[in-house]
C-alpha positions in Angstrom: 6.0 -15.0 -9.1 9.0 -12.9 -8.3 8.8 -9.7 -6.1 11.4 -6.5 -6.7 12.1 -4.0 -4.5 12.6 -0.1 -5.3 12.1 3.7 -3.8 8.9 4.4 -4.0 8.3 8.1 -5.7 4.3 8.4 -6.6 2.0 6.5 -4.7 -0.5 4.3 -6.0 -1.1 0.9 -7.3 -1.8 -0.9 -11.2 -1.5 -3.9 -13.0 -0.9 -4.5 -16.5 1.3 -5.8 -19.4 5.1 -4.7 -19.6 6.1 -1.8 -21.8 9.8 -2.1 -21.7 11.5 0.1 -23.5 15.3 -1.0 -24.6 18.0 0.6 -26.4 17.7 0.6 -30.0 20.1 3.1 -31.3 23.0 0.9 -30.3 21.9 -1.2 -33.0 20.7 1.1 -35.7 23.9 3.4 -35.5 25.9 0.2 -36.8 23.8 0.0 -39.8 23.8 3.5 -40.4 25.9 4.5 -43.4 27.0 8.3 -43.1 26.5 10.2 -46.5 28.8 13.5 -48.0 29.7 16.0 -45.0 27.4 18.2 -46.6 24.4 15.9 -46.7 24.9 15.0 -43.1 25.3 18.4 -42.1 21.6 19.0 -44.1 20.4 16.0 -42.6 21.2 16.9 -38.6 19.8 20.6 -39.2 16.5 19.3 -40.9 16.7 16.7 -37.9 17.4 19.2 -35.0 14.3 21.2 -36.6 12.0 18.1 -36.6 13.0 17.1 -33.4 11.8 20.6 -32.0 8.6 20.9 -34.1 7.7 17.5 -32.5 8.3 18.9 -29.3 6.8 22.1 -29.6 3.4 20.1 -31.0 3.6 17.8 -27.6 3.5 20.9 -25.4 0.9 22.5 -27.0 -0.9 19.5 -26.2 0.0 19.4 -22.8 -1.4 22.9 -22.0 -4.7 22.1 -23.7 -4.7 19.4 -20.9 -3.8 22.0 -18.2 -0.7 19.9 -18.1 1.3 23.3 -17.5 4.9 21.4 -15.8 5.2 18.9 -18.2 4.8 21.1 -20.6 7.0 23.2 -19.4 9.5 20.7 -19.3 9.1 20.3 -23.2 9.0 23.6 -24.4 12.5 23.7 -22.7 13.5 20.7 -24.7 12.5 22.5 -27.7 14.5 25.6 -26.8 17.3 22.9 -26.4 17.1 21.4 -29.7 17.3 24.8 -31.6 20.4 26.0 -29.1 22.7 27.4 -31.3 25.3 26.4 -29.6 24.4 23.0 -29.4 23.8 22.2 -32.8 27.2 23.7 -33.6 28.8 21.3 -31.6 26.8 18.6 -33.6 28.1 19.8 -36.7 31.9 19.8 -36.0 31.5 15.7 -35.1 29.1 15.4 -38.4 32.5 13.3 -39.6 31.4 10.5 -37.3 27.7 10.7 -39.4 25.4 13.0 -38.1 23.1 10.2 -35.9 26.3 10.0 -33.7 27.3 13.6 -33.5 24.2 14.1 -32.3 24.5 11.8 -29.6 28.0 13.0 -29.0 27.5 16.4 -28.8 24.7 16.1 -26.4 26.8 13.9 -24.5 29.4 16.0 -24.3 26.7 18.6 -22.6 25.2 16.3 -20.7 28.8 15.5 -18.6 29.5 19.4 -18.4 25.8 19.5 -16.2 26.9 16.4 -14.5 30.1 17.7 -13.3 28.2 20.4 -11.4 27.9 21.0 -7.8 24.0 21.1 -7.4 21.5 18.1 -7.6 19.2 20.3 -9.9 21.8 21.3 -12.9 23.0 17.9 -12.9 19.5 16.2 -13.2 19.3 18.4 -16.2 22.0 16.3 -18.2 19.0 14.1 -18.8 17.1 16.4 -20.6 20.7 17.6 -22.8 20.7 13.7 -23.3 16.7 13.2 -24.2 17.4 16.0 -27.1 20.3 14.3 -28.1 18.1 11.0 -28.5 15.5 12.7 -30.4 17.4 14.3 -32.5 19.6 10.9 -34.0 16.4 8.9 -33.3 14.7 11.1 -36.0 18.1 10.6 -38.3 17.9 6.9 -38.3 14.0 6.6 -38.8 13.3 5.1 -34.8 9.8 5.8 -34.0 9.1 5.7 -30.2 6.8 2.6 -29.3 3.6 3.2 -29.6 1.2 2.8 -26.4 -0.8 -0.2 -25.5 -4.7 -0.9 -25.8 -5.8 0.2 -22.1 -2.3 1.5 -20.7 1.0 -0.7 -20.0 3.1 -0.6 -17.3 6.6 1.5 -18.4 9.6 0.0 -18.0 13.1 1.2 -18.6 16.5 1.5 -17.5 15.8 5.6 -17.8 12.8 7.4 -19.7 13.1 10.1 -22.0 11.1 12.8 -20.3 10.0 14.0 -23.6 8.6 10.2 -24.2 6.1 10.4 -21.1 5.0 13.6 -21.5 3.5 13.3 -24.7 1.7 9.8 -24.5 -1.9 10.8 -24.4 -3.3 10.0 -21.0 -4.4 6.8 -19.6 -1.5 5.4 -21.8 0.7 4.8 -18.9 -0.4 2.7 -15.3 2.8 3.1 -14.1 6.7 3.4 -14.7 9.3 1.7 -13.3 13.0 3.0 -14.2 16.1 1.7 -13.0 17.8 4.7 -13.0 16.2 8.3 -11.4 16.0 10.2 -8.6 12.9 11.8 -7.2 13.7 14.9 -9.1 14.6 13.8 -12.4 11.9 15.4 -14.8 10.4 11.8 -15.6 9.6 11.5 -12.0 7.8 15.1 -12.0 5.9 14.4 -15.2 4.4 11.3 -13.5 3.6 12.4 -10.2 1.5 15.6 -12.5 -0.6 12.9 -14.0 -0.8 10.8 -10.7 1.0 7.7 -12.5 2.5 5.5 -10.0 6.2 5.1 -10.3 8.8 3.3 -8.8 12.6 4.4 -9.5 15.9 2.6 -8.5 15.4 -1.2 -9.6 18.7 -1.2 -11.2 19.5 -4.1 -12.7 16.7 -6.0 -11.9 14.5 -4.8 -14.6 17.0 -6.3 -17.5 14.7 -9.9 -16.7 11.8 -8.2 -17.4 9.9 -8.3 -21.3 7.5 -6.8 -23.0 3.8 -8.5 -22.1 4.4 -10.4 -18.8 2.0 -9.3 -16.1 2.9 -7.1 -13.0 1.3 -5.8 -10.1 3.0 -2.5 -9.1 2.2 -1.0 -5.7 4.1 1.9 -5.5 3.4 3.2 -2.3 5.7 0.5 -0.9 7.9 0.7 -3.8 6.7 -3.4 -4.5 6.8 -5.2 -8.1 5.0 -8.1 -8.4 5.9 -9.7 -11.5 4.3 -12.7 -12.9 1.6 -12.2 -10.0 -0.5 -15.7 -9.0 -3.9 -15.4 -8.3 -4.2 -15.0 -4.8 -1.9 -11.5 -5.2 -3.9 -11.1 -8.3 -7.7 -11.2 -6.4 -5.6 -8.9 -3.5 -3.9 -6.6 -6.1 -7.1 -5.6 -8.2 -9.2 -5.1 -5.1 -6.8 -2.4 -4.1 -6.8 -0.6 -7.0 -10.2 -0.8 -6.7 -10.5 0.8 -3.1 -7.5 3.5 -4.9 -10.1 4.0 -7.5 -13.2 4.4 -5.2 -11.0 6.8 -3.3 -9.6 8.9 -6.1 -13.6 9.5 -7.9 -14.6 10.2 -4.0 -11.8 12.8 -3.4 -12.5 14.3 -6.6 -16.7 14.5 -6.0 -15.1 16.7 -2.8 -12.7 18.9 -4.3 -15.5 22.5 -4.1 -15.8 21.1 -0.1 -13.9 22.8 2.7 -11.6 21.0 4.7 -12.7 21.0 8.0 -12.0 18.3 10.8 -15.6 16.1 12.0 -15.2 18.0 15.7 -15.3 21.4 13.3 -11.8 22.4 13.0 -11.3 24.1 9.8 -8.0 24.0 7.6 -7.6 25.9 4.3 -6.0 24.1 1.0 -4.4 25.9 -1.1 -1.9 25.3 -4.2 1.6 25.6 -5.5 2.1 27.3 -8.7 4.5 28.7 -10.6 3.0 30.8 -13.1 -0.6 32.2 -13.8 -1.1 29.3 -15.9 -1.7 26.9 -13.1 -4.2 28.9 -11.6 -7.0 27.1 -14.1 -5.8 23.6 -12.9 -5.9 24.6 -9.4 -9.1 26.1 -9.1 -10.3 22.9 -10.8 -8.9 20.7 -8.3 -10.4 23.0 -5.5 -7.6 25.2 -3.8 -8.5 27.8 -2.0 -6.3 30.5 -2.7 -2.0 30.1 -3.5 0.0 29.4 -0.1 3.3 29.6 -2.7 3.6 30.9 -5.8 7.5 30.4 -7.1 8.3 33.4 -8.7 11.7 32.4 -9.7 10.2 31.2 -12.7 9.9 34.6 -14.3 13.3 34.9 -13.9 14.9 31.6 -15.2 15.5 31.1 -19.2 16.0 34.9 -19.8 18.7 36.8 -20.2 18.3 39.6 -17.8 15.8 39.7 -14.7 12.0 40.6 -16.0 11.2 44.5 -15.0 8.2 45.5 -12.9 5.9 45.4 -15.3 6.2 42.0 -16.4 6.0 41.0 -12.8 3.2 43.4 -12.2 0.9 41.5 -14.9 2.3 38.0 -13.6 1.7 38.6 -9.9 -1.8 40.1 -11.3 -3.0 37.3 -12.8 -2.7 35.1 -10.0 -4.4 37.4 -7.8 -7.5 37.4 -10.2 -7.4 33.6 -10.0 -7.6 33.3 -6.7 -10.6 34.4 -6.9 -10.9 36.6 -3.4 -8.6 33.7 -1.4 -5.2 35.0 -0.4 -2.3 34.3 -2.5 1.1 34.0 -1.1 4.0 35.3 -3.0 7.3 34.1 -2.4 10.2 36.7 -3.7 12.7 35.4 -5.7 14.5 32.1 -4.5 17.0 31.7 -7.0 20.4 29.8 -6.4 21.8 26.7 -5.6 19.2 24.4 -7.2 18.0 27.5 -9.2 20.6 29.4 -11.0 20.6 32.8 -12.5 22.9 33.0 -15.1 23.1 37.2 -15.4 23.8 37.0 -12.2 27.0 36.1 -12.7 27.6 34.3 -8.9 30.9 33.1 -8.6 31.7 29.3 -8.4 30.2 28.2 -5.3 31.7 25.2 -3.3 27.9 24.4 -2.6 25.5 26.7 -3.4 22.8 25.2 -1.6 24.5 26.9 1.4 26.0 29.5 -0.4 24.4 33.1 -2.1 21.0 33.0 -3.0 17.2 33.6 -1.8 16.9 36.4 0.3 20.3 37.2 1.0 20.6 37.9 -3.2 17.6 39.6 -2.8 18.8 42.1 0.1 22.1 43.1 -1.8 20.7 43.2 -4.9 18.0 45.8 -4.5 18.2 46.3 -8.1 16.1 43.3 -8.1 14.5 43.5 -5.0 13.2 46.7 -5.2 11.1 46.4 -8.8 9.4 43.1 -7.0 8.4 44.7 -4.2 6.8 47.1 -6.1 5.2 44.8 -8.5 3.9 42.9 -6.0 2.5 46.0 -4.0 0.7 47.0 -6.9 -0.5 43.8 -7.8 -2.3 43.4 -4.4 -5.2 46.2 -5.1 -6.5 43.6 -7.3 -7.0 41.3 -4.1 -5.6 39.5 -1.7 -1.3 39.2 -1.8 1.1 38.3 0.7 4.4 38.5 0.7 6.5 35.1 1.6 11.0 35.5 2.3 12.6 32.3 1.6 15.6 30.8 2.9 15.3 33.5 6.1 18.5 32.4 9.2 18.3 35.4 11.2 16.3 38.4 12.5 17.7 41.2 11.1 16.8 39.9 7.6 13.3 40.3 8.3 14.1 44.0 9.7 16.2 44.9 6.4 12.9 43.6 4.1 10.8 45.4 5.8 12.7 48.3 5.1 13.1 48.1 1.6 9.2 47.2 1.7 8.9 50.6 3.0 11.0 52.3 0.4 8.8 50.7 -2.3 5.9 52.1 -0.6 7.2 55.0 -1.1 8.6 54.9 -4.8 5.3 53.9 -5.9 3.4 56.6 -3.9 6.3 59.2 -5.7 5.3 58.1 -9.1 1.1 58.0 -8.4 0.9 54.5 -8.9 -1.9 52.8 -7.1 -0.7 49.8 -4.6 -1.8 47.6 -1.6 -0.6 49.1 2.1 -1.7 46.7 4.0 0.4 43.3 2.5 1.3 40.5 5.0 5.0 40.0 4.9 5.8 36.5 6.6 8.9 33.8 6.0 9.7 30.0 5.6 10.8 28.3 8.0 13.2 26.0 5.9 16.7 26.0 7.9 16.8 24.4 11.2 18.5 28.2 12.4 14.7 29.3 11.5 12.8 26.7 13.6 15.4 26.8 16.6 14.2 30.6 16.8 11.0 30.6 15.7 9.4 32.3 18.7 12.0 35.4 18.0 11.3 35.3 14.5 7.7 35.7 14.7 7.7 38.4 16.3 9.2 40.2 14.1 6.3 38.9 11.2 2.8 38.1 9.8 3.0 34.5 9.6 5.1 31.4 8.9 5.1 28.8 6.3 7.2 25.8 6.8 9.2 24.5 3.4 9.7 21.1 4.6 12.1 20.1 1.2 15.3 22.4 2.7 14.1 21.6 6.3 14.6 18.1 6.0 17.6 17.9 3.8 19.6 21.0 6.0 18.4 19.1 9.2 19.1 15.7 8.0 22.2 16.6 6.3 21.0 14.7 3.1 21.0 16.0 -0.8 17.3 15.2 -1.6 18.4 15.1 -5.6 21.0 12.2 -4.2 19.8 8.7 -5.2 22.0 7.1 -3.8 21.4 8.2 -0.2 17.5 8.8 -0.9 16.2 6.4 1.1 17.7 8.6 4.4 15.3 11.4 2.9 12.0 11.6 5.2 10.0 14.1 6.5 9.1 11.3 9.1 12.5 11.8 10.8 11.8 12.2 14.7 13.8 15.3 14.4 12.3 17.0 11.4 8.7 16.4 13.1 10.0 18.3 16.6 11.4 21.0 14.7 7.7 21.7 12.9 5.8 21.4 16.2 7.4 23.9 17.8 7.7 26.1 14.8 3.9 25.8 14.7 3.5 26.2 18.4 5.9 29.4 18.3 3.5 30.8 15.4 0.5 30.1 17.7 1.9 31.8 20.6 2.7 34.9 18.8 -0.5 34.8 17.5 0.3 34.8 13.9 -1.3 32.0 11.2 1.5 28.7 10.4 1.1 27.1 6.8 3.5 24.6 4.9 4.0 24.6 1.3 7.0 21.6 0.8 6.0 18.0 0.0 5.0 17.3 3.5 1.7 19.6 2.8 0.7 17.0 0.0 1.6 13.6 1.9 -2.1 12.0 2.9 -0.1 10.3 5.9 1.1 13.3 7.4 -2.1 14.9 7.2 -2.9 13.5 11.3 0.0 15.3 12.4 -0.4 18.5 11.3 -4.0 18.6 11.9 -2.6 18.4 15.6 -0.2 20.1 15.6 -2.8 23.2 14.7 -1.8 24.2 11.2 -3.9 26.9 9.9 -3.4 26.1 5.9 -1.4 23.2 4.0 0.0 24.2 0.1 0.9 22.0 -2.2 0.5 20.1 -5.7 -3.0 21.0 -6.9 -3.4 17.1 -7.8 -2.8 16.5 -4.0 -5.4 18.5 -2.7 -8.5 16.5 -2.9 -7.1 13.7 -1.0 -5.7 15.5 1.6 -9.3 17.3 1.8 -10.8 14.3 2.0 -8.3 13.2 5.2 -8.5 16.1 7.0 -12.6 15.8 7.0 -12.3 12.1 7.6 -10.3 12.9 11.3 -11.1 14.3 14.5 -8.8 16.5 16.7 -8.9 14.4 19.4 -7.9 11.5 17.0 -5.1 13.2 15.3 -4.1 14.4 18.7 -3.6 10.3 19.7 -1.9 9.8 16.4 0.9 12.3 16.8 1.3 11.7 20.4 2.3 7.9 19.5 4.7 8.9 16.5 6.3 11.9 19.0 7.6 8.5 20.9 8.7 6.6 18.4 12.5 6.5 17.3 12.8 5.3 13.6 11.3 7.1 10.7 10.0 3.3 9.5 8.1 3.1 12.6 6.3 6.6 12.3 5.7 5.5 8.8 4.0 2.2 9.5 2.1 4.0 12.3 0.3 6.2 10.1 0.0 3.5 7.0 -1.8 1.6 9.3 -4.4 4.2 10.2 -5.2 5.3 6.8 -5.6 1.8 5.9 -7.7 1.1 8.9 -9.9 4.1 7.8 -9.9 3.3 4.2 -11.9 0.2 5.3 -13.9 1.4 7.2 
């Protein structure tokens, strides 16, 4: 028996045979024997089309699921594999055979994304990569491996994202990749489905083949491989107790969350288009604490008018069914880039133009959301969420240009909501250190814990290598959101959180006590932090974050908290 040790990304725990996929183009671009220029060039076109139909056919699948991110994340593939651009690159290496250009082209790409300041555009080389894989794999006649009778465990140095996404569920207990980071797209596609992964095993894994048994618990980021029975009789009873959990949480998904001493928290979801609404509903959020709009404005070539928004932002409403649903204006740059735009090179964006302060100099953009939004809100409940906010007077400015849309759309008879919430996130520690002043000045908060923690803790949250500094568990992170919260309570205005924080079961104790009034997050999260939050008591969350508030080391915390839900779990 042989343990490894890696970061743990997606909780949860399976056992199975070994998937593990190796390299086989290496091999089968030795053998390949390139034809005319002209029949290669053919060949990589008729390739390059293939390669998106195949795609396009996988998302298409995916949305019939409700799997709206992952396919989101092919039908961008797609778009890559019928760039124009891209394929023109192919075709002036085609002398090389057109398996290789392929590969080289993409590869070329791929170190162009890699070369770029911020964590998300450089995550993306993957993707350039996984089309560039697809395409050559199609050339040389490479099938992908085809999944195992009652799921495998996935192995692999790096996964095409395209690969996961489109086995058919249940096909995958768990993935274990040497490589990624916990926003590569591989990583997003299995924490959508709730497939445990593991990422940063390095070398470790080229020991591993196809068949042998493992034990993965990937809350602790363990490999068990070769298990004996004794870990064997303890492994499957924990996936059973998982399992029990998981149909349990789901029986309670139409339940409220409310606290067995009667406190009362609402649950709501994360989305990023209208789409997500169906999936949501289903897993039993009670309204949208965040919906991204950024999305409407990434792969476009100009910024979508106030109509489009209009019937976006509409939609949502509708879906929420009466619950409130929090709008975030745009939040594009650093990790989100707008190409029309045009932002100058930025030394790093993360702390450079974007969010709000595009939004208030750009009231060309501003403004038609505004409106969209205002409109939007007869058809039920809307609020209106600023991102990235530092200072006071950016609240004051917003405001103002809320105002002139008010009156735009009162100019041109077009029906709208008056009476709109406008509140921030709290996501820079400038935000929490004057959060009393701030809130004043709005309608409520909503803590984004994913910038808090990384400006706070000075660590790039896209960084594997320093990763493991990355907690939301940090002593210092969890002052800054009690007194955020406790400023929000004295002022007398409602505090949510929509990061990843919201979502994490073991956090759940803390911010029951430290009196948040709604949690956002993934809708496949929601039904187990539901079930926490009616599983506690005040009074017992209060005990739980009084004894983390004294401890130094983010381990610590951690272990505290494991060993409660644990403790409850059996009993």
């Amino acid at each position: 028996m042989e343990k490894l040790q890696g970061l743990a990304v997606v909780p949860g725990s399976a056992m199975g045979p070994l998937l593990v996929l190796r390299d086989e183009l290496t091999a089968a671009l030795k053998s390949y024997a390139p034809s005319a220029t002209a029949e290669e060039l053919e060949k990589l076109e008729s390739a390059a089309a293939t390669a998106a139909l195949q795609l396009g056919e996988a998302a298409s699948r995916c949305r019939e699921a409700g799997q709206d991110e992952q396919a989101g994340i092919l039908e961008a593939h797609q778009l890559m594999a019928q760039d124009t651009a891209l394929l023109t690159a192919m075709q002036e290496a085609v002398d090389a055979g057109a398996p290789a250009a392929a590969l080289q082209a993409s590869e070329q790409y791929a170190a162009m994304f890699e070369a770029m300041d911020d964590a998300y555009l450089r995550e993306r080389a993957a993707d350039v990569r996984d089309v560039g894989k697809r395409i050559a794999k199609v050339l040389l006649g490479l099938t992908e491996p085809k999944p195992v009778e009652g799921g495998a465990i996935l192995a692999a140095e790096d996964v095409e994202p395209s690969y996961l996404a489109a086995l058919p569920a249940g096909a995958v207990k768990a993935v274990l990749l040497g490589q990624g980071s916990t926003t590569s797209h591989a990583v997003i596609i299995a924490k959508a489905r709730g497939i445990p992964a593991i990422v940063g095993l390095n070398q470790v894994l080229t020991g591993l083949t196809s068949g042998q048994e493992v034990f993965v618990d990937a809350g602790r980021g363990e490999v068990w491989v070769d298990p004996d029975m004794k870990t064997r009789e303890q492994a499957l009873q924990q996936i059973q107790r998982e399992a029990e959990r998981l149909k349990r949480d789901l029986s309670l998904a139409g339940e409220t969350a409310v606290t067995t001493d009667g406190l009362k928290m609402t649950l709501a979801a994360n989305i990023g288009s209208p789409q997500d609404m169906e999936t949501a509903v289903r897993y039993g959020a009670e309204g949208v604490g965040l919906f991204r709009t950024e999305f409407l404005f990434m792969g476009h070539d100009s910024a979508p008018d106030e109509e489009e928004q209009y019937q976006a932002y509409k939609a949502a409403i509708e879906g929420c069914q009466g619950a409130l649903c929090v709008i975030r204006t745009m939040d594009s740059g650093g990790d989100k880039p707008l190409h029309y735009l045009q932002v100058p090179k930025e030394d790093n964006p993360f702390l450079g133009w974007r969010a709000i302060r595009i939004s208030l100099e750009r009231e060309d953009l501003f403004l038609p959301q505004l409106k969209a939004i205002l409109r939007a809100a007869v058809h039920g409940k809307a609020a209106i969420m600023l991102p990235m906010v530092s200072q006071v007077e950016e609240i004051r400015q917003a405001r103002l240009a809320l105002q002139r849309a008010r009156e735009a759309l009162q100019k041109e008879g077009k029906s709208f909501g008056n009476e709109v919430p406008l509140g921030i996130m709290v996501e820079t520690p400038a935000a929490a250190a004057m959060a009393p002043l701030l809130a004043q000045e709005c309608d409520f908060f909503s803590i984004g814990t994913n910038d808090l923690v990384q400006y706070t803790l000075a660590v790039d949250r896209g960084n594997s290598k320093i990763s493991g500094l990355y907690s939301h568990f940090h002593p210092a992170v969890l002052r800054l959101i009690q007194q955020t919260a406790q400023a929000a309570h004295e002022a007398r205005i409602w505090v949510g959180m929509c990061g990843e924080m919201a979502g994490d079961p073991l956090a759940t104790p803390l911010l029951v006590a430290m009196g948040f009034d709604e949690l956002s997050m993934s809708a496949p999260a929601l039904p187990r932090v539901k079930e926490r939050v009616r599983s506690l008591s005040r009074h017992r969350a209060d005990e739980l974050l009084a004894q983390a508030l004294k401890l130094k080391e983010i381990t610590a915390i951690r272990e505290l908290l494991r060993r409660n839900m644990e403790q409850e779990s059996e009993s």
